[in-house]
C-alpha positions as a Markdown table, in Angstrom:
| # | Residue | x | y | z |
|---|---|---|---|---|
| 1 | Unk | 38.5 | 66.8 | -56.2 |
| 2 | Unk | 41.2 | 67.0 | -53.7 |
| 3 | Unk | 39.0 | 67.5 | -51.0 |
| 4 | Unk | 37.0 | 64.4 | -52.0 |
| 5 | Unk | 40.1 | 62.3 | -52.6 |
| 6 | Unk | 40.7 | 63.6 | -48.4 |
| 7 | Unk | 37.7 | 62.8 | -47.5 |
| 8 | Unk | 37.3 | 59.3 | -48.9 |
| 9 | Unk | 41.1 | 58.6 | -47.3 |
| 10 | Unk | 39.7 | 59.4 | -43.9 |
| 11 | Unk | 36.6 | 57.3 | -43.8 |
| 12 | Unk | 39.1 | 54.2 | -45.5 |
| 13 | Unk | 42.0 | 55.1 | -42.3 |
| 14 | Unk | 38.7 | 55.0 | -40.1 |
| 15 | Unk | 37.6 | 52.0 | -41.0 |
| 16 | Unk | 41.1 | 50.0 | -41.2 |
| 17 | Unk | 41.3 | 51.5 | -37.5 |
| 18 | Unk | 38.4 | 50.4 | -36.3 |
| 19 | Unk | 39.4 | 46.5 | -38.2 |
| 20 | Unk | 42.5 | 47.0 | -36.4 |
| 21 | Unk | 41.2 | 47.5 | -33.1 |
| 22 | Unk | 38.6 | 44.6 | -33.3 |
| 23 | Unk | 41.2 | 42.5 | -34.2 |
| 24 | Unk | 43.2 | 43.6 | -30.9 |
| 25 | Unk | 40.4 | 42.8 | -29.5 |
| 26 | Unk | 40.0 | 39.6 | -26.7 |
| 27 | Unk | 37.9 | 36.7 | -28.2 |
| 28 | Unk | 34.8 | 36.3 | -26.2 |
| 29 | Unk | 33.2 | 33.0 | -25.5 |
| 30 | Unk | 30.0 | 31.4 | -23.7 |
| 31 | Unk | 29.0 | 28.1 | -23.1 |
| 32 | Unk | 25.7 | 26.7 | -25.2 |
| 33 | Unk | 24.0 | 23.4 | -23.1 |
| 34 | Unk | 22.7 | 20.4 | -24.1 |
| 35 | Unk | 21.2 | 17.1 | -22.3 |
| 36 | Unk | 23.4 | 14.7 | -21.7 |
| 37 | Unk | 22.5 | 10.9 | -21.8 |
| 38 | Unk | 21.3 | 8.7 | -18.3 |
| 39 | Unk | 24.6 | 7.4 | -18.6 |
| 40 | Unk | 26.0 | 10.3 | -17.6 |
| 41 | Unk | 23.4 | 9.9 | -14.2 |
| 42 | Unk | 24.5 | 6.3 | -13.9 |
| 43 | Unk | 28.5 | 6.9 | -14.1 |
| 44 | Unk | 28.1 | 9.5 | -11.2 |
| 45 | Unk | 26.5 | 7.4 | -9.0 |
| 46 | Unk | 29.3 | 4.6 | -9.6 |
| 47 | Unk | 31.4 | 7.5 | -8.7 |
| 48 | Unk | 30.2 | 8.1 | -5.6 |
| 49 | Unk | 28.9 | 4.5 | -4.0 |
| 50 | Unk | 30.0 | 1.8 | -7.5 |
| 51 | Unk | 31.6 | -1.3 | -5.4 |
| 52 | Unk | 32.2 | 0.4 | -2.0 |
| 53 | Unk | 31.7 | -0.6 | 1.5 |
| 54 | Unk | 30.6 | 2.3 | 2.7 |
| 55 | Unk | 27.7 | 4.5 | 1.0 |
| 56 | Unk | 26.9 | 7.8 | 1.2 |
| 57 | Unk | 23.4 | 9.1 | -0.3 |
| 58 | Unk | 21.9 | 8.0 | -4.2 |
| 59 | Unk | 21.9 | 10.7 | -5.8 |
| 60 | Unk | 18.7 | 11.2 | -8.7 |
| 61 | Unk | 18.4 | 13.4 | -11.1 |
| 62 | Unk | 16.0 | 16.7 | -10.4 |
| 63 | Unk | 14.6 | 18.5 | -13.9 |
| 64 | Unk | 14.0 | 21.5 | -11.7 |
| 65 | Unk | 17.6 | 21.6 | -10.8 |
| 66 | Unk | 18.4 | 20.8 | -14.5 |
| 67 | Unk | 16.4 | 23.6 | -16.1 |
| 68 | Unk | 18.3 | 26.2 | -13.8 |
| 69 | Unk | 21.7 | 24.6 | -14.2 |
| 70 | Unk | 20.9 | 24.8 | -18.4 |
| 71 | Unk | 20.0 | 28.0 | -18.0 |
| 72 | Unk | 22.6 | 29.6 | -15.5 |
| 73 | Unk | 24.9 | 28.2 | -18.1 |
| 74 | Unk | 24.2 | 29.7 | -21.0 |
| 75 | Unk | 23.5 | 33.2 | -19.3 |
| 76 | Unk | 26.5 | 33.7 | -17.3 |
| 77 | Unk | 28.5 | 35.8 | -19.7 |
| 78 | Unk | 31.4 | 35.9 | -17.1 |
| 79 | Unk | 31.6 | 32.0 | -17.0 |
| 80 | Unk | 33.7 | 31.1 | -19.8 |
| 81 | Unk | 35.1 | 35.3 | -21.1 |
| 82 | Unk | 37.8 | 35.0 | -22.8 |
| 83 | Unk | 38.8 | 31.3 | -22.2 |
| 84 | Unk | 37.8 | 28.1 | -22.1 |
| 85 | Unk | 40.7 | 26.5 | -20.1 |
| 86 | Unk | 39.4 | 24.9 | -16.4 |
| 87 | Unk | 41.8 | 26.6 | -14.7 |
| 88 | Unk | 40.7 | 30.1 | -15.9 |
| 89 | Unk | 36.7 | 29.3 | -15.6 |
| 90 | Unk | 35.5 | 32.0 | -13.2 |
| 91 | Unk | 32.9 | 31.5 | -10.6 |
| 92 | Unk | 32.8 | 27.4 | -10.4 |
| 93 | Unk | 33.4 | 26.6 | -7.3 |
| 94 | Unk | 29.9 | 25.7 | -6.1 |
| 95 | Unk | 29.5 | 23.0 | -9.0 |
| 96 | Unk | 31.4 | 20.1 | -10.7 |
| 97 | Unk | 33.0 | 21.1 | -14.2 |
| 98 | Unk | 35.4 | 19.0 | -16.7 |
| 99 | Unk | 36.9 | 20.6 | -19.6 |
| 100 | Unk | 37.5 | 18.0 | -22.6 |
| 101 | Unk | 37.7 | 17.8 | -26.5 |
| 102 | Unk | 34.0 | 18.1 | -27.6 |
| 103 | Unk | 32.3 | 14.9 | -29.1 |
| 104 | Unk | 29.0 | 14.6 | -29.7 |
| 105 | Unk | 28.9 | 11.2 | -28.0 |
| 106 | Unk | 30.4 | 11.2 | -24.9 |
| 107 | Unk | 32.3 | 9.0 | -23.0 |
| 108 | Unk | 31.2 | 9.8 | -19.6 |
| 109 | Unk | 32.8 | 6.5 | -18.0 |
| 110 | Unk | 36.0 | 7.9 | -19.5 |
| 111 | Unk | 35.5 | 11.6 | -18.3 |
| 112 | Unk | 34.6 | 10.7 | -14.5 |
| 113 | Unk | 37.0 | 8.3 | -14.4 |
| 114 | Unk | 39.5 | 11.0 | -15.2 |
| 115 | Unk | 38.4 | 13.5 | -13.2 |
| 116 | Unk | 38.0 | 10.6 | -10.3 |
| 117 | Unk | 41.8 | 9.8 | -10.9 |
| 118 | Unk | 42.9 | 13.3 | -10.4 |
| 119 | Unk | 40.9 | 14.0 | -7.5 |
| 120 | Unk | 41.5 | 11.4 | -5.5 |
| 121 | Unk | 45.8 | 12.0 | -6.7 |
| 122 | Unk | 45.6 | 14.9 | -5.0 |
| 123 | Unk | 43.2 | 13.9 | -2.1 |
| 124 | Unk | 46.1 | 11.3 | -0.9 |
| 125 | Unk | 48.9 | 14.4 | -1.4 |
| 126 | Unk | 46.7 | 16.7 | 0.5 |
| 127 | Unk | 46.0 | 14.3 | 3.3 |
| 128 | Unk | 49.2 | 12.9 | 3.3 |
| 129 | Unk | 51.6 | 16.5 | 3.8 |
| 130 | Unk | 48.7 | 18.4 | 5.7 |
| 131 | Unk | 46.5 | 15.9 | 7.7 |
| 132 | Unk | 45.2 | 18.9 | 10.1 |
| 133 | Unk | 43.7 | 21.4 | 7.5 |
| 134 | Unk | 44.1 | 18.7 | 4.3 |
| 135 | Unk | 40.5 | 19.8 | 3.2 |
| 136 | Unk | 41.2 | 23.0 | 2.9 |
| 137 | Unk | 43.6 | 22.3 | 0.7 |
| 138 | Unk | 41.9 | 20.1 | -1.3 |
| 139 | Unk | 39.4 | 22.9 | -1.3 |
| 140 | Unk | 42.0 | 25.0 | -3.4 |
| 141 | Unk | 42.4 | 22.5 | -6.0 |
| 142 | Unk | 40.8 | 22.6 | -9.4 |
| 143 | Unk | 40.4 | 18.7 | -9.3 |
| 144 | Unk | 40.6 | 17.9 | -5.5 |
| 145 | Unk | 37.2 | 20.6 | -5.4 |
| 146 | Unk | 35.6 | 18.9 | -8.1 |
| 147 | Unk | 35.8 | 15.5 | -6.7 |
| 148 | Unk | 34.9 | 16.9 | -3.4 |
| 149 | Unk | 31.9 | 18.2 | -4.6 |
| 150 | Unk | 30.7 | 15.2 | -6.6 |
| 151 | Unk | 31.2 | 13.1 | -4.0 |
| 152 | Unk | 29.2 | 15.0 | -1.3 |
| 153 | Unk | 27.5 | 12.5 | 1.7 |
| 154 | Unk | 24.1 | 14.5 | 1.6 |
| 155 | Unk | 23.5 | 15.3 | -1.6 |
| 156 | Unk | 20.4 | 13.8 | -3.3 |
| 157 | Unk | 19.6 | 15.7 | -6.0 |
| 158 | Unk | 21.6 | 16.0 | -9.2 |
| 159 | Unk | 21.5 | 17.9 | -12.9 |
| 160 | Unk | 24.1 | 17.2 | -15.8 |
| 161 | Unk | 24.9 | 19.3 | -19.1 |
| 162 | Unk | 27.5 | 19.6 | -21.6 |
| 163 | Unk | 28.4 | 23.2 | -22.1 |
| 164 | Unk | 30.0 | 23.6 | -25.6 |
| 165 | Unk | 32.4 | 26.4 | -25.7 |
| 166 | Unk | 31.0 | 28.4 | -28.7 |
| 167 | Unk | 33.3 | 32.1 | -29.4 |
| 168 | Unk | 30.6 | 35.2 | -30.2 |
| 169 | Unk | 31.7 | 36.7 | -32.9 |
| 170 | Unk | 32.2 | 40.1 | -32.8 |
| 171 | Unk | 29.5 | 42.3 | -33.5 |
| 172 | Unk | 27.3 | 39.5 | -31.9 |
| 173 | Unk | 24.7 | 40.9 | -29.6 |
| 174 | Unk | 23.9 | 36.9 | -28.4 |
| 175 | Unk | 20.5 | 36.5 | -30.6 |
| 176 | Unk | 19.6 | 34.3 | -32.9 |
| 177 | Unk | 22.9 | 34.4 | -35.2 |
| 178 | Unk | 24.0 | 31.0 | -33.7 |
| 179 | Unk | 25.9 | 29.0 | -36.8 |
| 180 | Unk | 24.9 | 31.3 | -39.4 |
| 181 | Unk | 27.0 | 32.6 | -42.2 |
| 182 | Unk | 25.8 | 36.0 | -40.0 |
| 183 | Unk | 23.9 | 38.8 | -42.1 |
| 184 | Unk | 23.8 | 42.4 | -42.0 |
| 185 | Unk | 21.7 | 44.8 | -39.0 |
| 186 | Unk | 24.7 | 44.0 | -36.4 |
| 187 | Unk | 23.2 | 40.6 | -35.4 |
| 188 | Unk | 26.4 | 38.9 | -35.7 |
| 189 | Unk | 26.8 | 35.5 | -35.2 |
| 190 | Unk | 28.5 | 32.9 | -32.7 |
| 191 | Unk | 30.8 | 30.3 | -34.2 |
| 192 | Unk | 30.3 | 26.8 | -32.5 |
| 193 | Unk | 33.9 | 26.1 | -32.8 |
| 194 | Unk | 36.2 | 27.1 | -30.3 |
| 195 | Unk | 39.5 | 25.6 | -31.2 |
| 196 | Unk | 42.1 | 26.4 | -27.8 |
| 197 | Unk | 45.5 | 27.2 | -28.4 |
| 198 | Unk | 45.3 | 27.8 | -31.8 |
| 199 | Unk | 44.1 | 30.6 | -35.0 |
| 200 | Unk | 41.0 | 29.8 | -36.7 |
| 201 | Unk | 43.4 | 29.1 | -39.5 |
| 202 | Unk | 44.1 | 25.9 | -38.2 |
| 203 | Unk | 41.0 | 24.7 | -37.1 |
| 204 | Unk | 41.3 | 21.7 | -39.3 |
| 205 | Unk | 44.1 | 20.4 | -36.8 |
| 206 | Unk | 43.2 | 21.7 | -33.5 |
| 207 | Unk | 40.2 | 20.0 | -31.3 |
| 208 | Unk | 36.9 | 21.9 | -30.3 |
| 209 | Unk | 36.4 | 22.4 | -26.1 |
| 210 | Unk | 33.4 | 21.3 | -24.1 |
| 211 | Unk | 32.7 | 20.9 | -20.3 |
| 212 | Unk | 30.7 | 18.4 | -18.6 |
| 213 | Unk | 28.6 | 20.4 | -15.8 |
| 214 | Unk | 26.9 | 18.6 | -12.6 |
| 215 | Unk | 25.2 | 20.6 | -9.8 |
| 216 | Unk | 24.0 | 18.7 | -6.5 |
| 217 | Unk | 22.3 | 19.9 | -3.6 |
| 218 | Unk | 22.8 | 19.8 | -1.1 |
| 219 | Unk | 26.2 | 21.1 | -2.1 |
| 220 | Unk | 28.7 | 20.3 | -0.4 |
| 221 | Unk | 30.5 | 22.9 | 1.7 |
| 222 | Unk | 33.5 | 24.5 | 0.8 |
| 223 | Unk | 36.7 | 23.8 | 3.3 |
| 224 | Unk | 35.0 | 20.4 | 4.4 |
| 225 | Unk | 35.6 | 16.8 | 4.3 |
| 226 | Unk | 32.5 | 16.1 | 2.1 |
| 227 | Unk | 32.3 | 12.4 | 3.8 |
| 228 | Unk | 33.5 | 10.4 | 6.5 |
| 229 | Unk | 36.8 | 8.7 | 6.8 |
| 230 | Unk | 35.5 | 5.5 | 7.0 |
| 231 | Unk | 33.8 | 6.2 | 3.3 |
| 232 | Unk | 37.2 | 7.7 | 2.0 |
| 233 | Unk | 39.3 | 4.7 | 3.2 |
| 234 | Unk | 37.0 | 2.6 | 0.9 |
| 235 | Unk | 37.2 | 5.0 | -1.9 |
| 236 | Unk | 41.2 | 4.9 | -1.9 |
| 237 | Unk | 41.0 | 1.1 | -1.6 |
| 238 | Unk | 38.6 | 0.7 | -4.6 |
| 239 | Unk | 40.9 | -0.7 | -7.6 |
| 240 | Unk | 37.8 | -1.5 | -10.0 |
| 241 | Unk | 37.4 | 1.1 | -13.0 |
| 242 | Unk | 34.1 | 2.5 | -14.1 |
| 243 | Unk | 34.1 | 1.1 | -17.3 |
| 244 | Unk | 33.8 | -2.6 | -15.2 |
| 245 | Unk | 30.8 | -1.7 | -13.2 |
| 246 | Unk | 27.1 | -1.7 | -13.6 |
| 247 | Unk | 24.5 | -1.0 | -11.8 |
| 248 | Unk | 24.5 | -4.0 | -9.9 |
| 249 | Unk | 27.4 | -2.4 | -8.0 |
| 250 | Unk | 25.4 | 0.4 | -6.6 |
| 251 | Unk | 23.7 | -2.2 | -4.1 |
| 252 | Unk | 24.9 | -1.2 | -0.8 |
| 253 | Unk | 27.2 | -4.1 | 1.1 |
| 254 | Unk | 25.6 | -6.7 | 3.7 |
| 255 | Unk | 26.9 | -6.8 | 7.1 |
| 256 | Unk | 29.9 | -9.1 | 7.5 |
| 257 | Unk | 29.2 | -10.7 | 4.6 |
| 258 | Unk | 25.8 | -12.0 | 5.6 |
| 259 | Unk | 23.1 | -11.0 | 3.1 |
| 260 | Unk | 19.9 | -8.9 | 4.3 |
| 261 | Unk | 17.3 | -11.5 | 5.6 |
| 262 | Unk | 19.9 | -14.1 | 6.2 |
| 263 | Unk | 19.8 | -14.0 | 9.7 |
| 264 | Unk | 16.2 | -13.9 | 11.0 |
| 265 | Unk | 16.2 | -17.1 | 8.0 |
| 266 | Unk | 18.9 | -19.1 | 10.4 |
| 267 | Unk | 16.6 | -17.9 | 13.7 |
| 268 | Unk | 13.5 | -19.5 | 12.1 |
| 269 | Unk | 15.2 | -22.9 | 10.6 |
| 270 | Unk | 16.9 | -22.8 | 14.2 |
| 271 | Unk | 13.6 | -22.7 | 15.7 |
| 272 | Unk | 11.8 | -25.1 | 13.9 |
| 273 | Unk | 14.4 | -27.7 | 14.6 |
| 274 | Unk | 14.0 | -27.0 | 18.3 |
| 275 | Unk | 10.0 | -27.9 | 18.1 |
| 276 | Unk | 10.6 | -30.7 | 15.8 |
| 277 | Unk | 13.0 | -32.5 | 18.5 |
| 278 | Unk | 11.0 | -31.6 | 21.0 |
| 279 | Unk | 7.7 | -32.8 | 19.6 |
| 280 | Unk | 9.4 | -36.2 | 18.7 |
């Protein structure tokens, strides 16, 4: 009996060890994508040429580019790890990312407005204490990268998602378990509510994490200026929010404020006065 009683204590202290030590244990997370709305296609290119007076190229959206970007998103294991914050993101440098509260609708004026805000803040610190090499240094800025990238001249081709950061529960070997109350066989399950900062015991008062995601290509290059000066004069001088603009403001200027056409109109009203006076 006492060997039993032994016996039974050891597989109980094994099994409170191996709780223990799962417990200890780093939360793991991963990003799960999901389309995001044409607005979301609209508000970047208001970013990049809304109510300017110099343009650099329309971007339009590329499903190629979108299936890859969906999928390199939910793969990369190493993306999101053991965080969700944007300043510990690993391996984002080559593509726009914006860490906010998750909602399932959006506000993507309100996002790229703020992400357009910090940017350009530290574009005009950058430039101001580093003309020479300012790019570099912009380079090396979580926000001042972003914006860079985002508003590269010869990019054409865009893809958005919304990566919602979901933690894998442990045990999970990433199948099917997604939202599930997570059943036996060492399935496991991933929980769609990563709530930063804060124990699962107070999820009720802590917000869930998601990142918008754009990749353009061309990309931008790294170190750069990703557009003229002219074009970033303009940009520092534009005082009108996103939320004000619509499409309408994507039209690219007219020359000294003379509409396209204008001109060879004037030639030929110019022209057919001369014949008129001259016939009479």
């Amino acid at each position: 009996m006492a060997s039993l009683y032994r016996t039974a204590a050891a597989i109980c202290l094994a099994a409170l060890c191996g709780l223990k030590s799962e417990a200890m244990e780093d939360p793991k997370y991963k990003f799960t994508a999901a389309e995001v709305t044409e607005d979301a296609y609209v508000t970047v290119k208001l970013v990049r040429n809304g109510q300017l007076p110099v343009h650099v190229k329309e971007v339009a959206r590329d499903e190629k580019l979108a299936t890859t970007l969906k999928e390199s998103i939910e793969a990369n294991e190493e993306l999101a790890k053991t965080t969700c914050k944007s300043s510990e993101i690993q391996n984002l440098k080559t593509m726009f990312h914006y860490i906010f509260d998750y909602d399932a609708n959006p506000d993507y004026r309100k996002l790229l407005q703020d992400a357009l805000d910090k940017g350009l803040t530290v574009f005009k610190e950058k430039k101001s204490a580093n003309a020479e090499n300012a790019w570099v240094e912009i380079w090396k800025d979580d926000a001042g990268a972003n914006l860079a990238y985002l508003l590269g001249s010869n990019s054409t081709a865009i893809a958005c998602v919304i990566g919602k950061c979901t933690k894998v529960e442990a045990g999970s070997s990433g199948g099917d378990g997604e939202g599930g109350a997570g059943g036996g066989g060492g399935g496991g399950r991933i929980s769609t509510h990563l709530r930063e900062g804060r124990s699962q015991q107070n999820d009720e008062t802590s917000a869930e994490k998601a990142a918008l995601f754009c990749e353009l290509s061309p990309a931008a290059q790294a170190d750069e200026a990703p557009f003229t000066e002219e074009y970033y004069n303009g940009l520092i001088a534009r005082t009108a929010s996103l939320k004000e603009m619509t499409e309408d403001d994507l039209k690219a200027p007219s020359n000294d404020g003379v509409a396209p056409g204008a001109i060879p109109a004037v030639l030929i009203a110019g022209f057919l006065a001369m014949l008129t006076a001259v016939a009479a």
